[in-house]
C-alpha positions as CSV (number, residue, x, y, z in Angstrom):
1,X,-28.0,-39.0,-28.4
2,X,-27.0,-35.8,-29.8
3,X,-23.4,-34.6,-30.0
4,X,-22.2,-31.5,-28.3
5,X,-18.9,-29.6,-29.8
6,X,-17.6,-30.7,-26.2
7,X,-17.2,-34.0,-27.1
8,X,-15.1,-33.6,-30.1
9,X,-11.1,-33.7,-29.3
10,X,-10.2,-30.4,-28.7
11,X,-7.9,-29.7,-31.4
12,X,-11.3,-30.2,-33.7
13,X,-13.4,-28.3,-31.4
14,X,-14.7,-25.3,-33.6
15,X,-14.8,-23.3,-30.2
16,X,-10.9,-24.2,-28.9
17,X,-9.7,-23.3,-32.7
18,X,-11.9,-20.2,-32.4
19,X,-10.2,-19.1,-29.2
20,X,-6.7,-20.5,-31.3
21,X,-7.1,-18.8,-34.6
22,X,-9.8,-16.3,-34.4
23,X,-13.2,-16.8,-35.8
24,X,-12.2,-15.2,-39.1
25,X,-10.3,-18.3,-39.5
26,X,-13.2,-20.6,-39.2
27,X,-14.9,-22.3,-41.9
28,X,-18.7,-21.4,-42.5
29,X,-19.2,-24.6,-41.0
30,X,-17.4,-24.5,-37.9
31,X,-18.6,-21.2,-36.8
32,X,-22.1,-22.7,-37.4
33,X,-21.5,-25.4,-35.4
34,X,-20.7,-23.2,-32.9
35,X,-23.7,-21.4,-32.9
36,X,-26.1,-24.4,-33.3
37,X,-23.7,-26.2,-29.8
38,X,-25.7,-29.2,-30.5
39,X,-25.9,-31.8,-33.2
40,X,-29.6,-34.3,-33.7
41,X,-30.0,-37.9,-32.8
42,X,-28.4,-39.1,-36.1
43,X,-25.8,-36.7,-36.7
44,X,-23.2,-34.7,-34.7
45,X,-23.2,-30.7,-34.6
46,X,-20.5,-30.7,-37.3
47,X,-22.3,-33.1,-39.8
48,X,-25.8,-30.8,-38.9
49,X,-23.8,-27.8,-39.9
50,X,-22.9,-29.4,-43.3
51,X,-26.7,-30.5,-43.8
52,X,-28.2,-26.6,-43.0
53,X,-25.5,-24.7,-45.6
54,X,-26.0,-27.9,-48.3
55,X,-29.9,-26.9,-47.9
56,X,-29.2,-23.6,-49.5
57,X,-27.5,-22.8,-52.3
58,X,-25.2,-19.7,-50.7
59,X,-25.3,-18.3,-46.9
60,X,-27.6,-15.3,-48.9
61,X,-30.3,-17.8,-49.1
62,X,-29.7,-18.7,-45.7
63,X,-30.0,-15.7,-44.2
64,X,-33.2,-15.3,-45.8
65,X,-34.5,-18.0,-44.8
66,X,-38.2,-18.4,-42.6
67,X,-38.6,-20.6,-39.8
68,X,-40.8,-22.7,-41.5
69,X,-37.7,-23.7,-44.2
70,X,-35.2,-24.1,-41.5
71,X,-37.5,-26.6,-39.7
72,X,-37.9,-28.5,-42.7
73,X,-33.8,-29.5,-42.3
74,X,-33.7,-33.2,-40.2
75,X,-32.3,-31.9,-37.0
76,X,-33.2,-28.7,-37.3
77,X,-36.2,-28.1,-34.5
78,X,-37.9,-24.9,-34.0
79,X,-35.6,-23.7,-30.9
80,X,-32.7,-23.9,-33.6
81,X,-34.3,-22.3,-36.3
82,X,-35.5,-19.4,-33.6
83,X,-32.0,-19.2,-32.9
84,X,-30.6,-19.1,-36.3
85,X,-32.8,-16.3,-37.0
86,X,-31.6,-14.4,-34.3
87,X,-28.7,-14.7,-35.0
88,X,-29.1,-13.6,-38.8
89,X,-31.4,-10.6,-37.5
90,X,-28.3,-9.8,-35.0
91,X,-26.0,-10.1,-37.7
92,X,-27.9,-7.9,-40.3
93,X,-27.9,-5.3,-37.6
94,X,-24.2,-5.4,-36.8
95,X,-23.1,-4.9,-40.7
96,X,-25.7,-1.4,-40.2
97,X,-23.5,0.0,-37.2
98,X,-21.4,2.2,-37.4
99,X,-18.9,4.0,-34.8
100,X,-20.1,6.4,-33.1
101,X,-18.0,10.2,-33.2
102,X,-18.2,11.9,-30.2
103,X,-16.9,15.5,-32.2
104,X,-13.9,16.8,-33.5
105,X,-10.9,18.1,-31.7
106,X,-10.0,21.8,-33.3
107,X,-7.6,23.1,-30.3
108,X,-6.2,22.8,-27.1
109,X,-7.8,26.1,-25.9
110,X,-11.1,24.7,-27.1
111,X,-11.0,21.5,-25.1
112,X,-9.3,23.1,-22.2
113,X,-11.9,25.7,-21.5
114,X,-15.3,23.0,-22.2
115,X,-13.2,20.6,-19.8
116,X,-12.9,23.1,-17.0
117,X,-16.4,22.6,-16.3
118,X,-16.6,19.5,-16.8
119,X,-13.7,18.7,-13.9
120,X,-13.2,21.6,-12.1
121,X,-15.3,20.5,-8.9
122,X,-13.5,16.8,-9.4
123,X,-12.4,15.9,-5.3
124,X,-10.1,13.4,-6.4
125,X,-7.4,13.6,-9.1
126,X,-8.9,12.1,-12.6
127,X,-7.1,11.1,-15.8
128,X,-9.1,11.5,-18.4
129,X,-8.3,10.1,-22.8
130,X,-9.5,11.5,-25.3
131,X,-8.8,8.9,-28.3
132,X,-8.7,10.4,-32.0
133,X,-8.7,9.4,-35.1
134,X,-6.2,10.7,-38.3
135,X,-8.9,13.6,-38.6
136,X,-9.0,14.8,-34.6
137,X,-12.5,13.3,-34.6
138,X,-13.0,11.7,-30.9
139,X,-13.8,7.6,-31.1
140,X,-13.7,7.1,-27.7
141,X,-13.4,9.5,-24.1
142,X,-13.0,7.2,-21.0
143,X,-11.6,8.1,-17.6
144,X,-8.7,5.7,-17.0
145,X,-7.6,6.6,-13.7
146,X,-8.7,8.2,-10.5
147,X,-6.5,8.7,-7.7
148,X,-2.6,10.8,-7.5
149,X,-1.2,10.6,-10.7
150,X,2.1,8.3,-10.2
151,X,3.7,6.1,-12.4
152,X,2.5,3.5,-10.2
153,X,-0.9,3.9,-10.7
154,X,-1.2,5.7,-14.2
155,X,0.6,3.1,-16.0
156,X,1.3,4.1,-20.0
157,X,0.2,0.2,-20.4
158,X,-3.7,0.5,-19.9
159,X,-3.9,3.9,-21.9
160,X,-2.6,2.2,-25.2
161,X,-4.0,-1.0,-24.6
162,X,-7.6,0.9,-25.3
163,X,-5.9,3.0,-27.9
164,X,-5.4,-0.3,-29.9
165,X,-8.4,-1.8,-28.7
166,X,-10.5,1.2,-30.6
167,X,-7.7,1.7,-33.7
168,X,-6.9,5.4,-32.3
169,X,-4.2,7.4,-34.2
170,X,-4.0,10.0,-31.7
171,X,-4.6,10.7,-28.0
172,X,-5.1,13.9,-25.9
173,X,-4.2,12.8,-21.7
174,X,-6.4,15.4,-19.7
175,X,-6.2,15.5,-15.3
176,X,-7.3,17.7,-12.8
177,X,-5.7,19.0,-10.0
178,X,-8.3,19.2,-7.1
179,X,-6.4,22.1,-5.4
180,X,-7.4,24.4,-8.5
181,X,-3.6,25.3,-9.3
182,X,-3.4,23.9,-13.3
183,X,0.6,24.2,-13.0
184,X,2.1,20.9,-13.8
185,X,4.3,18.7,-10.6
186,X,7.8,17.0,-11.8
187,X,5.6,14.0,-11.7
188,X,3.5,15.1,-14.6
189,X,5.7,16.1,-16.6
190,X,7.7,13.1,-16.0
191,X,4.5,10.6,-16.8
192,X,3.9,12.7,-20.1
193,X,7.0,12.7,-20.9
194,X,6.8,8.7,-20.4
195,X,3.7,8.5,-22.3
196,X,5.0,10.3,-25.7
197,X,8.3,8.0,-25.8
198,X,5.7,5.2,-25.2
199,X,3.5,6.3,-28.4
200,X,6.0,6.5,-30.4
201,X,7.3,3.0,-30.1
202,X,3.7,1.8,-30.7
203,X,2.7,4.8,-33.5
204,X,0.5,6.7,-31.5
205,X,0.7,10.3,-31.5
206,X,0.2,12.1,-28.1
207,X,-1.1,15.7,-29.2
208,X,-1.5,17.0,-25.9
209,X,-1.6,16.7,-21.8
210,X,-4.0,19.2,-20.2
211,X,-3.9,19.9,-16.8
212,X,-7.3,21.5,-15.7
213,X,-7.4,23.7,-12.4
214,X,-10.5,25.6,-10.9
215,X,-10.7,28.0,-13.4
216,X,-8.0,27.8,-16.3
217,X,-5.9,24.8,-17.2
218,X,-2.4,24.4,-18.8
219,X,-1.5,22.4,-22.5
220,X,2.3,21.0,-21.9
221,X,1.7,21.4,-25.9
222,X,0.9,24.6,-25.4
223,X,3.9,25.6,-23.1
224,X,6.5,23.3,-25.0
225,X,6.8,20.7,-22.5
226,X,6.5,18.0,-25.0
């Protein structure tokens, strides 16, 4: 009967020291244990592991490997090699990405005005990040919030957990204001003050906070309130 990594104690479990250590600490081994889940009548998914990467003299030759080699390993079916070569083919594909820019920043006017369009007919209050790189070039735009904009619900927290998340140096916090008036409540400037003491504990430059009404909008960078 074959071995699962489930049955190994869990401290030797490739998958409980991946969640543990992070799969950049995993031998080439473990992690293809991991991927293979099971081992073959004789050995265990660990000792299969060993047997594939002995086959080959580096993980190059591995990855070029055909079906018709990997099925020649003892334990190594042709579901296995199938998978194996998916997950080479997914792998190959992953080293050609690259992240994505969704344009560069040049100004607050600039942004304002192409924003007014874009959330000028919003019913409901939305908060809207614009997260940069060092060179004002846009990784990631997601809208965090929608509802009033209170402390409560716009938490600093969830902001810079995706600033992190997508190694942003910079943000730009945009919201609407469904009545059309752009002027800023004592509660957004409180929260933006809130959110620039917040980036700079972590490093995380907040350029600006844009308020967008029906037809202009207001930069607290603009109008030195931060």
């Amino acid at each position: 009967m074959s071995l699962s990594v489930k049955e190994y104690h869990e401290e030797l479990q490739p998958r409980e020291r991946c969640k543990k250590y992070g799969a950049e600490n995993l031998t080439h081994q473990e992690l293809l244990a991991i991927i293979l889940r099971t081992g073959s009548k004789n050995q265990n998914v660990l000792e299969l592991s060993n047997q594939v990467l002995t086959n080959f003299d580096s993980l190059f030759e591995l990855k070029m490997a055909s079906i018709e080699e990997l099925v020649k390993i003892e334990g190594i079916g042709e579901v296995k090699a199938v998978e194996l070569q998916a997950v080479i083919e997914f792998g190959k594909r992953l080293a050609l990405s690259y992240r994505e820019k969704l344009g560069v920043i040049v100004s607050s006017s600039e942004l304002g005005k192409r924003l007014i369009e874009e959330m000028k007919d919003y019913q409901q209050e939305h908060l809207l990040v614009l997260y940069l790189n060092t060179k004002n070039e846009v990784l990631k735009k997601q809208t965090v919030f929608i509802g009033s904009l209170n402390q409560s619900v716009a938490h600093p927290r969830e902001i810079f957990r995706i600033a992190v998340k997508c190694a942003a140096a910079r943000v730009i916090v945009v919201h609407n204001h469904p009545s059309g008036n752009p002027n800023p409540s004592k509660q957004d400037i409180a929260f933006t003050h809130r959110l620039v003491e917040c980036g700079k504990l972590i490093g995380i430059d907040v350029l600006d906070h844009l308020i967008i009404g029906e037809n202009s909008y207001i930069s607290m960078k603009e109008t030195d309130i931060i």
